[in-house]
DOPA-818311 format. One line per field, with one value per residue (C-alpha): residue number from 1; z, y, x; residue in one letter. Coordinates in steps of 0.2 Angstrom, whole numbers. Each point is the difference from the previous one (the first is absolute). Layout:
REM DOPA-818311
drenlo (NUM,...);
pz (Z,...);
py (Y,...);
px (X,...);
selo (a,...);
This chain:
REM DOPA-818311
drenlo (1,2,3,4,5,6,7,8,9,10,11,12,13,14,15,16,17,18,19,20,21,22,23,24,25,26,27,28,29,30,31,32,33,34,35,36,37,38,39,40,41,42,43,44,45,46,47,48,49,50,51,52,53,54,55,56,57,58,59,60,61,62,63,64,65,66,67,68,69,70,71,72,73,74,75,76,77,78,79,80,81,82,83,84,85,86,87,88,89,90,91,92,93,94,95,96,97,98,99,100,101,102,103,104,105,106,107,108,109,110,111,112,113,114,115,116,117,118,119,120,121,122,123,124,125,126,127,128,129,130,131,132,133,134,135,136,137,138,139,140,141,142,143,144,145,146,147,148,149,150,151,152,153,154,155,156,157,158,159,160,161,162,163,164,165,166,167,168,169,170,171,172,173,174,175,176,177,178,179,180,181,182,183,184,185,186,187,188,189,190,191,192,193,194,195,196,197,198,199,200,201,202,203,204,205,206,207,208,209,210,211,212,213,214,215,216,217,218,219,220,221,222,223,224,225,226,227,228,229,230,231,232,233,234,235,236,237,238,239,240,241,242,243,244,245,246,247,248,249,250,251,252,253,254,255,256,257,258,259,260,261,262,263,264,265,266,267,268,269,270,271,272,273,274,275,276,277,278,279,280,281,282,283,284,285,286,287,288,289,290,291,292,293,294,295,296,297,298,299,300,301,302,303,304,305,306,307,308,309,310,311,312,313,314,315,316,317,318,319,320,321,322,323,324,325,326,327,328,329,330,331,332,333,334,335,336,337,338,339,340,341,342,343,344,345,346,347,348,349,350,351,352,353,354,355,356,357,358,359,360,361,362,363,364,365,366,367,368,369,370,371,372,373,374,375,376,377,378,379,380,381,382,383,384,385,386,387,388,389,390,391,392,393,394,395,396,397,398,399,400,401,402,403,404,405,406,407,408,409,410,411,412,413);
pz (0,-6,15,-7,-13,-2,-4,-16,-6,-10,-11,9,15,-7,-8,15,10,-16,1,20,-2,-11,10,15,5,16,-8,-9,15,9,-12,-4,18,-5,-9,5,-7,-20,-8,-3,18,2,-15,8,14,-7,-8,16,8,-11,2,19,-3,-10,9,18,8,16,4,4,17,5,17,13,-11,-2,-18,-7,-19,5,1,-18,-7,7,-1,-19,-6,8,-13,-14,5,2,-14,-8,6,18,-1,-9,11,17,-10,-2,17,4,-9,6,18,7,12,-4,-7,3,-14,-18,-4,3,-3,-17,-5,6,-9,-16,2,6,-17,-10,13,17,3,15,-8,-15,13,10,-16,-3,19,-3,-15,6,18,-11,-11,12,15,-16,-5,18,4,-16,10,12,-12,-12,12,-4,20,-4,-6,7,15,17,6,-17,1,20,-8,-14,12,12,-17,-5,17,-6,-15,-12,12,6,-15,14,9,-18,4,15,-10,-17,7,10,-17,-8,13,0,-17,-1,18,-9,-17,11,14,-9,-20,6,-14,7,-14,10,12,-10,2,18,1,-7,15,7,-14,7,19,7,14,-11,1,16,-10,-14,16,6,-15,1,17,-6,-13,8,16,-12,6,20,1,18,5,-8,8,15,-3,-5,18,9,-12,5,19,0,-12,13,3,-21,4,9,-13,-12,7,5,-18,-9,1,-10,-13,-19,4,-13,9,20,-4,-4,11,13,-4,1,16,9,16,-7,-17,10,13,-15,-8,17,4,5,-14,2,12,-10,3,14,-11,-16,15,4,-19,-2,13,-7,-17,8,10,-18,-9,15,1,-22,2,15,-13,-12,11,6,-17,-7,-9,-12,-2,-5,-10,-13,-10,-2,17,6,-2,3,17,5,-6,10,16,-2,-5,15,10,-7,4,18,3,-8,7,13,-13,-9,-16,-5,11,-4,-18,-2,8,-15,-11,7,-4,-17,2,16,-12,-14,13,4,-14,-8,16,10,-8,0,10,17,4,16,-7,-14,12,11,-16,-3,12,-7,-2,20,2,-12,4,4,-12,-15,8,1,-20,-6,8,-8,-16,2,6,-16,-13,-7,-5,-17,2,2,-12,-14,-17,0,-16,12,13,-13,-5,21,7,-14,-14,11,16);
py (0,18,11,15,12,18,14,6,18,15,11,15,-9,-5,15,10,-12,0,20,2,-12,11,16,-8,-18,1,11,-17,-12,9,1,-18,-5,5,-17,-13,-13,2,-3,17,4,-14,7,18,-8,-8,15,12,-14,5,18,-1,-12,13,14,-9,11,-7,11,13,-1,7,-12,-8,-16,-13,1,-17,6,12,-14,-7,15,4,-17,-1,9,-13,-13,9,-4,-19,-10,-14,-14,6,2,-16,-9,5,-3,-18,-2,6,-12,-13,5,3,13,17,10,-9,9,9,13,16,-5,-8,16,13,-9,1,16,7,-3,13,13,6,8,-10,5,-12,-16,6,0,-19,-4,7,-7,-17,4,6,-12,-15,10,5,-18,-6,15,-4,-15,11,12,-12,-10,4,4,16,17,18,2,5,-17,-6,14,-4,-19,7,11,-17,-8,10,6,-4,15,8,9,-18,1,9,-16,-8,-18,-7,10,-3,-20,2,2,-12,-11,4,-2,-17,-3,2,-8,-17,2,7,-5,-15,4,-9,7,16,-11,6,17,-3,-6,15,10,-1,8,16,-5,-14,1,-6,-20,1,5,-17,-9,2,0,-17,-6,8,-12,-15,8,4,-9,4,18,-5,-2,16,7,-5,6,16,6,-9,12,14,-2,-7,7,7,-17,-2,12,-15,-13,10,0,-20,-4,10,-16,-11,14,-1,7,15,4,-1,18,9,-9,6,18,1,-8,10,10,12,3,-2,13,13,-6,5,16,15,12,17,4,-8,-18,-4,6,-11,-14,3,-1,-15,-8,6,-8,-15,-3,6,-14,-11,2,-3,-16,-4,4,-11,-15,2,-1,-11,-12,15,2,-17,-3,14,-10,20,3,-18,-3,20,-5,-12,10,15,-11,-8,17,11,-15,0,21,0,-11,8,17,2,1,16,-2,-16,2,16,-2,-16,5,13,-17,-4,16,-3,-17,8,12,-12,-12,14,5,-15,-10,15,18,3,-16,6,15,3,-4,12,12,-6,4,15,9,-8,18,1,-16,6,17,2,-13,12,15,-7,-7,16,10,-13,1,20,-1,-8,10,16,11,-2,-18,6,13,-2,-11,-19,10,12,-14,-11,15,7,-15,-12,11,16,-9);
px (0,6,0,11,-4,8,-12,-5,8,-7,11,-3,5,18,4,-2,13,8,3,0,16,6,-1,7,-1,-5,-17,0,0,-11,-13,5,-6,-17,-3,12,-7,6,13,6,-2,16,9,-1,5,17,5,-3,10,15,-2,3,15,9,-5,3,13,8,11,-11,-4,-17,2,10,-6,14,-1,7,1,13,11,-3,1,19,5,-4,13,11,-4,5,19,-5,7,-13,13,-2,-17,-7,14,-11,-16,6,4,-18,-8,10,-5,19,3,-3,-15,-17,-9,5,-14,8,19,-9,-8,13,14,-9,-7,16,11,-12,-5,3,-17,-9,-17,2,6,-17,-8,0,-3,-17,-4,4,-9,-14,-3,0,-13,-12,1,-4,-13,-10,-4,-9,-9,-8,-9,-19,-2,13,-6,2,-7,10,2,9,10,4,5,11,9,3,4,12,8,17,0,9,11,9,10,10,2,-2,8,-11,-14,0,3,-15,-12,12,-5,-19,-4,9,-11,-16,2,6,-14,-14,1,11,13,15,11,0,10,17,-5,-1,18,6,-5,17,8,-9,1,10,-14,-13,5,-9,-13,4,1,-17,-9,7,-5,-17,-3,4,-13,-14,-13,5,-12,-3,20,3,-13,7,16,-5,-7,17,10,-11,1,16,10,15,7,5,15,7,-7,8,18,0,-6,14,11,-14,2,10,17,-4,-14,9,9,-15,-14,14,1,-20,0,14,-5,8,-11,-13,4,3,-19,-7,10,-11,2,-12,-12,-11,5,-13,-15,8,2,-19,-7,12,-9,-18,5,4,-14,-11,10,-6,-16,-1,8,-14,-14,8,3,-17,-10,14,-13,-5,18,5,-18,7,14,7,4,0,22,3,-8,14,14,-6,0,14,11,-8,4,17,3,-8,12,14,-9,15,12,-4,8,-9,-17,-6,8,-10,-17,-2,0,-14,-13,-3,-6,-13,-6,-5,-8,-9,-6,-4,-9,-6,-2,-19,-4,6,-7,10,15,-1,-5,16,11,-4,11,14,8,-1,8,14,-1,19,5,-10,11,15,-4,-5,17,10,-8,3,17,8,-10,2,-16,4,-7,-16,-4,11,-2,9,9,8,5,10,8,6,1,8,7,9,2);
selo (x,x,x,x,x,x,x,x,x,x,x,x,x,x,x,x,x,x,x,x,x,x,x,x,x,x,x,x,x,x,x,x,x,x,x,x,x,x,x,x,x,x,x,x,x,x,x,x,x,x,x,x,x,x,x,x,x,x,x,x,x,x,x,x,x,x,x,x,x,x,x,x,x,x,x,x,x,x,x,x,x,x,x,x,x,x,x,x,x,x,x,x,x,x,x,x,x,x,x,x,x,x,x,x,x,x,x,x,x,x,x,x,x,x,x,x,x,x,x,x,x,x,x,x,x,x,x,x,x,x,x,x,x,x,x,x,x,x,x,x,x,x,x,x,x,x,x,x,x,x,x,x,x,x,x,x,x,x,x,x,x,x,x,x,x,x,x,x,x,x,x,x,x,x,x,x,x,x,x,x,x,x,x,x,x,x,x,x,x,x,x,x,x,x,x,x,x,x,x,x,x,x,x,x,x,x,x,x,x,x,x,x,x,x,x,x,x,x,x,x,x,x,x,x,x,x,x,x,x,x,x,x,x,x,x,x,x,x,x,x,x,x,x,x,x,x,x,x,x,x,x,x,x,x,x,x,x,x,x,x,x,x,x,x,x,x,x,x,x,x,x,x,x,x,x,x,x,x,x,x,x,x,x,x,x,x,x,x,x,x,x,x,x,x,x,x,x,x,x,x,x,x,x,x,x,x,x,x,x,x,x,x,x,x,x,x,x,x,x,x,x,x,x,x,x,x,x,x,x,x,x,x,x,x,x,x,x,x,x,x,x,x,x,x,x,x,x,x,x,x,x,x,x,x,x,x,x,x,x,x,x,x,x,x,x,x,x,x,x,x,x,x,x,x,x,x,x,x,x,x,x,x,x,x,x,x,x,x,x,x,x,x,x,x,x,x,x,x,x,x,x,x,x,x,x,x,x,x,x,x,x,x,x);
């Protein structure tokens, strides 16, 4: 049975994205936003998502933000005194899992970028075209469900879809892995493609975290009939996530020796002490609506769990089910360690939203209405988005033509 469908388009309607994107891209996206559901919409979408990679700008410092693109954009020039011998000789040793580097994405794209230009913006460029194309590809799974259309809680889901946005080309290997990841996620559990099983094991070229992530999908698979033990394992995690931090440290010796190095360097007191310092005064309210997120996230999986036989009767939703349990399980227990819990539980929104949407928008009166502050629950996450976002753009991004951002950002810088 055919349960997607994008909606049909008028001429008028496609010329006026048509011109709005040529006046200034984000005039384009916005008005783009107006009907989601087409495919013009996504192309809009894809082409504003390049805009911002060429016109991201992380040396300008609008906040006290740790801004990790500042970091690729002065090691870049770095690569352009690599020979190929050098470099094709540590890509080997990549592959073949020796010591060293743990993923290849941004040495891969910075030495190539680097023997032809010095200008960051085109290396950004080609981060957000391939962040792009693979988080369109996984959203279009949300939007062309018949349950989508524009109303305010769509809009919530697509926000919780699509937490991890275009500005994570910052962070772009963890984050451009992490819709890698997904899309690969859904075509094995939902379409049960299992060719997407290579894409999968690609992961690690963007993240050498992401074999846990290979791992589980794994231990899934040979569990996907145990709901219940999941189930089970879920609330443990929840309640009891503090003692992993131990778990963690006394499993390290079961690990592959080319993983020991780096599950270490997560787990260190030390890491973890810098994740948690105080940095602004701030940090107790971002500590409250942390908490406040949590407990939202909570109390969504409690609904699910709840009315899990409406769940697994929809053969949409029924697998995405499992692999939300067992990958919340899988962060609240890692939750102590905050560069793989807090990391990983992001993983998990995408699949909450299309549950949602599929098994429970317009059926669940309450829970609709319980959505529907989502911009409360996020409040300081939404502020701290939107100063980030400001923080590495210049204004020119936001009025001027995509003809006069090739030409600044990738012709005269």
């Amino acid at each position: 049975m055919r349960y997607s469908v994008w909606l049909p388009e008028t001429k008028i309607d496609l010329q006026i994205k048509v011109l709005l994107f040529l006046v200034s891209p984000f005039y384009g996206f916005l008005y783009a936003l107006r009907r989601i559901k087409t495919k013009s919409s996504f192309v809009i979408f894809f082409l504003f998502a390049l805009c911002f990679g060429m016109a991201f700008t992380p040396d300008k410092r609008g906040t006290e933000a740790y801004i990790d693109g500042q970091n690729y954009a002065e090691e870049m020039p770095w690569f352009a005194n690599m020979s190929d011998e050098h470099f094709y000789s540590e890509f080997k040793e990549f592959l073949a899992f020796s010591e060293g580097k743990k993923d290849y994405y941004y040495d891969f794209i910075a030495f190539h970028i680097s023997k032809f230009t010095s200008n960051y913006h085109v290396m950004f460029l080609i981060f957000a075209m391939v962040f792009a194309f693979f988080s369109l590809k996984t959203y279009k799974y949300l939007v062309i469900e018949k349950e989508f259309d524009n109303s305010y809680i769509c809009i919530l889901l697509s926000y919780l879809f699509m937490f991890n946005g275009i500005f994570n080309i910052n962070g772009v290997r963890f984050w451009t892995a992490y819709w890698v990841a997904l899309l690969a996620l859904f075509k094995i559990f939902k379409d049960g493609n299992y060719k997407y099983l290579l894409l999968l094991l690609i992961t690690p070229f963007f993240h050498g975290s992401y074999w846990l992530v290979i791992s589980l999908a794994v231990i899934i698979f040979l569990t996907r009939k145990f709901y219940n033990v999941w189930i089970i394992l879920y609330f443990l995690s929840f309640f009891f996530g503090q003692l992993s931090l131990q778990m963690a440290n006394e499993s390290i010796d079961y690990l592959p020796t080319f993983l020991q190095g780096p599950a270490l360097s997560y787990i260190s007191m030390e890491k973890i002490l810098k994740s948690n310092q105080v940095g602004t005064g701030f940090w107790i309210v971002g500590e409250i609506f942390n908490y406040i997120v949590s407990i939202f996230f909570f109390v969504v999986m409690i609904i699910f769990i709840k009315n899990k036989r409406t769940i697994l009767a929809d053969e949409r939703v029924k697998n995405i089910f499992l692999l939300l349990l067992s990958l919340m399980t899988f962060a609240n227990f890692t939750m102590p360690i905050p560069s793989v819990g807090i990391r990983f539980i992001i993983l998990t929104y995408p699949l909450v939203a299309y549950i949602w949407l599929v098994c429970f928008k317009g059926k669940f009166f309450k829970g609709d209405l319980f959505l529907k502050f989502i911009p409360l629950y996020f409040f300081m996450t939404l502020y701290s988005q939107l100063t980030l976002y400001l923080s590495t753009l210049n204004i020119d991004f936001f009025i001027a033509s995509p003809i006069y951002l090739i030409i600044r950002y990738l012709v005269v810088s």
